[in-house]
N, C-alpha and C positions, 0 to 999 in steps of 0.2 A: 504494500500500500504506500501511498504519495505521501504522507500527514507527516513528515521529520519535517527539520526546520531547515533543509536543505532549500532553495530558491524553487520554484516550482511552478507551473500554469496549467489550467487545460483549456480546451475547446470542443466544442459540441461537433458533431460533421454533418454538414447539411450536404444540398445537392451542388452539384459540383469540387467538392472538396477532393479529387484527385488531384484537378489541376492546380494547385495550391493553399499555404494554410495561413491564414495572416497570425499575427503573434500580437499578445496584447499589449496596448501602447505601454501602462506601468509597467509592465516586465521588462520591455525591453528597453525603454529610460532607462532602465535599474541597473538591469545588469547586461545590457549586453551591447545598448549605443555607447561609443568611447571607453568602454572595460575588455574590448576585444580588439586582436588583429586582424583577423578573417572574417572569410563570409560562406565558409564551412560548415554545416552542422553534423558529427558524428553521432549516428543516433542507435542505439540497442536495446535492446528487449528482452523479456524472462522466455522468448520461447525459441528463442537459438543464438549462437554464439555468433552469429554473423552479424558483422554493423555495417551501417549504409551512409553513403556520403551523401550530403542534402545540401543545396544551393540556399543562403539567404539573398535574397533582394528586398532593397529597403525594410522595408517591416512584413515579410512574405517568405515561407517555403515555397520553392517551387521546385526548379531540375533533382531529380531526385524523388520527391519524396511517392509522387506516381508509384514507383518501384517498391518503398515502404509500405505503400495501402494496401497492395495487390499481396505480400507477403505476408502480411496479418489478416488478409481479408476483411478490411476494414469497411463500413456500411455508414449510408445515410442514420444520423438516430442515435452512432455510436458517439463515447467519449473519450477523448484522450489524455493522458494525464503524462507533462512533460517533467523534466525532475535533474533539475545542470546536477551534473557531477563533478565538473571540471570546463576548462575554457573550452566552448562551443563542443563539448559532448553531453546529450542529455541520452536519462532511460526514456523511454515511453512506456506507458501502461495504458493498454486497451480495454475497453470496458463496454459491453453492450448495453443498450436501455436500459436501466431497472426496474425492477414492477413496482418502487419506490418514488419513480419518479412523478414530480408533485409541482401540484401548481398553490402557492399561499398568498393570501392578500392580509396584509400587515393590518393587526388591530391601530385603533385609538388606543393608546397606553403609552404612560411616559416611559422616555428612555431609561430612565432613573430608576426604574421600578424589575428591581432583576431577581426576586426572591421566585421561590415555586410556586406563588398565588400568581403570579402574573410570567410564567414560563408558558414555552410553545408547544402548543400539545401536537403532534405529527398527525396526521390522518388516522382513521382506523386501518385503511388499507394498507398501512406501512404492517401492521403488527405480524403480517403472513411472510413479510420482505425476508429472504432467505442471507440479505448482507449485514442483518439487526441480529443481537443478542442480547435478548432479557436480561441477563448478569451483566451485563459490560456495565460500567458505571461512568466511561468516558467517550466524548467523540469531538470530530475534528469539522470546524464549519469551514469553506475554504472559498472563497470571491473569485471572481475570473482570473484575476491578477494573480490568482495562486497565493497571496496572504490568507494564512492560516489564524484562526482561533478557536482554541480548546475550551469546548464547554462541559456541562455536565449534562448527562444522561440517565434519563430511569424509566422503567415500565410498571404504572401502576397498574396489577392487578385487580381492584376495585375498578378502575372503569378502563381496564384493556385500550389502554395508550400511553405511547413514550410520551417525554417529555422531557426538554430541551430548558436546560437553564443558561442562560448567557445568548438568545436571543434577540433580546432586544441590546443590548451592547452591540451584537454583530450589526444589527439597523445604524444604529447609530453611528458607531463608527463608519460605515460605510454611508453615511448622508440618507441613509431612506425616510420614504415618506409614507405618510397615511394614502391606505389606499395602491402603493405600489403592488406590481405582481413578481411574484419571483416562482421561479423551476430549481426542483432538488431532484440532484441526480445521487441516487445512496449506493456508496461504492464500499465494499467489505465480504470476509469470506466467513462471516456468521461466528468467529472467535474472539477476533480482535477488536479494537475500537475501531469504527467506521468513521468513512469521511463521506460528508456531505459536501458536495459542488452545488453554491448556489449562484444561480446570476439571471440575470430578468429575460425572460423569455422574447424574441421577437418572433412575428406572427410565422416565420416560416419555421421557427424552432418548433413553435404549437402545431401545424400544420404535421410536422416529422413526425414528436409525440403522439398525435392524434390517429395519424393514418398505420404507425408500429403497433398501439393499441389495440384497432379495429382488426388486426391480421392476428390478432395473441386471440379474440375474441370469436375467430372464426376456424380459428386453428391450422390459419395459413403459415409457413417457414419466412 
């Protein structure tokens, strides 16, 4: 999983994402405009020992990473979790849809207000999410930009839903507002603390989700 404090980003993949991957503008402020020589990216993965050399332009994967998607078999819908290791070598983690994946519209409630009376209760449909474990007592909330923050986590039993302490900090910090929509993608192998990818959905992201949905529903591949 992505959740160390290593530099990190993901991206959603929508339609077209063969032909290249933009890179979020934070991240790449950060760390990679003026902290780099090249316009290399070596990039590897848990599912073979082989790395692949990927072209940056401006703020853009391109030459190359075609040859990365086609090897993971990567899909409209999926997510990607990038993780520097070192100067312009990241891992990637691939991750398909979750059945986690979730659409929330931020209460009225002050920022201020971070106890359990006023924490984020997940869906019910989370509770079945095979990347959640009832024991886990922590998890990782993580922005587009791949800034990470550690909240707390529990599953009450009396009314059969997690619940998310240090959500409204995550709003906050991040400027949101009453009324914003946000998309969580819940990434975890049901042992460990999971990390939650959130970041505000645009209509062709809901489009992705919607139509991955309806093929789970019909019991199309």
């Amino acid at each position: 999983m992505a959740h160390s404090h290593q530099p990190h980003f993901f991206q959603p993949l929508l339609l077209g994402f063969q032909t290249g991957l933009n890179i979020p503008i934070a991240f790449f402020s950060r760390h990679i405009h003026g902290n780099t020589t090249g316009n290399r990216w070596t990039l590897r993965s848990d599912a073979t020992d082989k790395t692949w050399e990927v072209l940056q332009e401006e703020r853009r994967l391109t030459r190359g990473w075609k040859e990365f998607t086609e090897a993971h078999d990567l899909r409209v819908g999926d997510i990607v979790i990038f993780k520097l290791e070192g100067e312009m070598v990241f891992h990637v983690s691939p991750f398909g849809p979750s059945c986690c994946d979730i659409q929330y519209t931020a209460p009225n409630v002050p920022a201020s207000a971070y106890s359990w009376d006023y924490s984020f209760a997940l869906p019910v449909d989370a509770t079945g999410c095979k990347a959640l474990n009832k024991q886990c007592k922590e998890a990782t909330l993580v922005n587009i930009d791949g800034k990470p923050w550690i909240v707390a986590l529990r599953f009450s039993e009396s009314g059969g839903l997690y619940y998310i302490k240090g959500w409204r900090k995550f709003c906050h910090d991040n400027k949101c507002r009453i009324g914003d929509l946000f998309a969580i993608n819940v990434v975890g192998d049901g042992m460990s603390s999971p990390l939650l990818c959130v970041y505000a959905p645009t209509k062709e992201i809901l489009e992705v989700l919607s139509t991955w949905k309806r093929k789970l529903n019909v019991g199309v591949a």
